[in-house]
Steps between C-alpha positions, in 0.01 A plus 500: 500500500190300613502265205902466567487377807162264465710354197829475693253326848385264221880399409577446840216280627562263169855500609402405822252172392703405252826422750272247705407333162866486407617367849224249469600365159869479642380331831331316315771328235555230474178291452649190330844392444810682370744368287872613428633394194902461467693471203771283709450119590436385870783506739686770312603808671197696396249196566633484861463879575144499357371208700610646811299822425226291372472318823499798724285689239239186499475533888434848483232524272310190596542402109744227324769659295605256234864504350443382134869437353549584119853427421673519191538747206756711684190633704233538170300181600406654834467857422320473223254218722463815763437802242204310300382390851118640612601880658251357762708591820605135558754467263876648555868398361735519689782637293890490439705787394554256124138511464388877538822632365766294351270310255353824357865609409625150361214409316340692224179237481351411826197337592412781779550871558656545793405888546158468307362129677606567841430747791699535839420378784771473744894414573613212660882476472874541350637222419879535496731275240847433602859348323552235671811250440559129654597484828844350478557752223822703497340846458406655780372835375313683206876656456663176440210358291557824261850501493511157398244535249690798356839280540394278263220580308212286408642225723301573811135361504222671651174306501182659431158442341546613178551799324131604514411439848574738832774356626669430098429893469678557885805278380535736162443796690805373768722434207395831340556725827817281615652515202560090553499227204308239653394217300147494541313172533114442515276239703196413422436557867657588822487211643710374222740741487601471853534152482769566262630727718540253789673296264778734355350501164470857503677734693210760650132569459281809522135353659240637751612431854117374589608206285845424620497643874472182611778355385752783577371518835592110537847657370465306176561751238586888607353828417745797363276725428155644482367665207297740712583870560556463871588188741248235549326472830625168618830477306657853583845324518442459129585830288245632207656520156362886536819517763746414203271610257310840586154532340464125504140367608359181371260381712166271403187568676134357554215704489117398426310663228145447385301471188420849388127602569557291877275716696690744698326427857687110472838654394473756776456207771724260334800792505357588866546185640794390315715780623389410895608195456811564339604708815398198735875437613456147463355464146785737401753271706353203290552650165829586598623118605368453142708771325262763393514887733149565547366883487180564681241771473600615133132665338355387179605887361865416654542164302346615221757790479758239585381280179519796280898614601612124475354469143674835396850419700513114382490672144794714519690149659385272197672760264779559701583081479353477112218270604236615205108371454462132315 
């Protein structure tokens, strides 16, 4: 019983040193610079959200946190940049919803593995997508929109970014559910797309509202619906799709992985510090003027869980639309 307890006083008095050493080497990071790679260009939606973290996150840890934009691919470019990257504890990605989940399911070749290469770190946002029609348009409501597009089928156009892409696979999924025959029509961009929109080339267009809030604010083009499962914060006049649709939830999001092998003690403050400042009522009030809901406090266990359902309930959607690996 002796040797038990000597053995079990032993346990506890490691236990004991080693949580100064580990709040040390937390305190302690960063030494040097951090850098945040996105797969998005600057002044996208994404870019804009992760600067304004990266601003308030530079302040707080006495450290500068570069943004390093890899665009292109259809998100490859940057994640692959951010898996091969040194698992050093300055090195994140700040990721999409295309890049950790839909590319794994459209592609059977990719240059990363998105479960495999990356770790969690934390959540940052939802970012809702919308159907959004001109505003001198005469439909007024996802009910006429449908009821045209079933009136005369294949004549309705509903911009998106192609069939491979979130919101191509949101406009399928709407036709799918809604039992509408829109003509589907892809962009190589948003920006394009509602350009064409303005100009009563096409009729609607499912896109993120952090990249066309702006403009429907101004009361240039107007939002239907959301694509999320419940009304948007900020636009709770407009109705979700889940409202006409039950069981209907497609929503981007952000959240910032690492390399795998980043030391735990930086991915514990990074996720620490992250989440505080996600509940700061003004940071969250800024993402929200941009588009993007954000959702503070959510642990590295919590977002990796979150990861892991996405992955497994995008699957079941890419069958359910016919959207196989190419």
């Amino acid at each position: 019983m002796n040797r038990r307890l000597l053995t079990l006083s032993f346990a506890a008095l490691s236990f004991a040193a080693w949580l100064p050493a580990a709040h040390a080497q937390t305190a302690a990071w960063p030494d040097k610079p951090v850098k945040l790679v996105l797969s998005q260009p600057p002044g996208s939606g994404p870019d804009n959200v992760a600067r304004l973290l990266s601003e308030r996150l530079a302040k707080s840890w006495g450290q500068p946190v570069i943004i390093d934009n890899k665009p292109g691919g259809q998100n490859t470019i940057g994640a692959q940049f951010a898996a091969r990257s040194p698992a050093d504890g300055t090195n994140f990605y700040f990721a999409t919803t295309a890049a950790l989940i839909t590319n794994p399911l459209l592609f059977k070749t990719l240059p990363y593995d998105a479960q495999k290469d990356f770790v969690p770190v934390g959540f940052v946002a939802r970012s809702p997508f919308a159907i959004l029609v001109d505003a001198n348009s005469p439909i007024r409501s996802i009910e006429e929109l449908v009821a045209r597009a079933k009136a005369e089928p294949g004549k309705l156009t509903l911009g998106n970014e192609g069939p491979r892409t979130f919101s191509g696979m949101i406009a399928r999924l709407f036709n799918a559910r809604s039992a509408a025959q829109a003509n589907l029509v892809s962009y190589s961009s948003v920006g394009v797309g509602v350009q064409d929109l303005m100009g009563k080339h096409i009729d609607a267009i499912v896109a993120d509202l952090a990249s066309t809030a702006a403009l429907a604010k101004q009361g240039r083009i107007r939002v239907l619906a959301t694509t999320s499962a419940k009304r948007v914060a900020g636009w709770e006049q407009v109705p979700s799709l889940s409202e006409k649709m039950p069981g209907f939830d497609m929503v981007g999001w952000f959240a910032v992985v690492a390399p795998v092998g980043t030391p735990p003690a930086a991915i514990a403050r990074f996720n620490r510090d992250l989440g505080a400042m996600l509940a700061d009522k003004e940071v969250a009030d800024r993402i929200a003027t941009i588009g993007p809901i954000a959702e503070p406090n959510v642990s590295v266990e919590q977002t990796g869980a979150f990861l892991k359902n996405e992955m497994t309930r995008w699957a079941a959607i890419t069958k359910e639309i016919g959207v196989l690996p190419e």
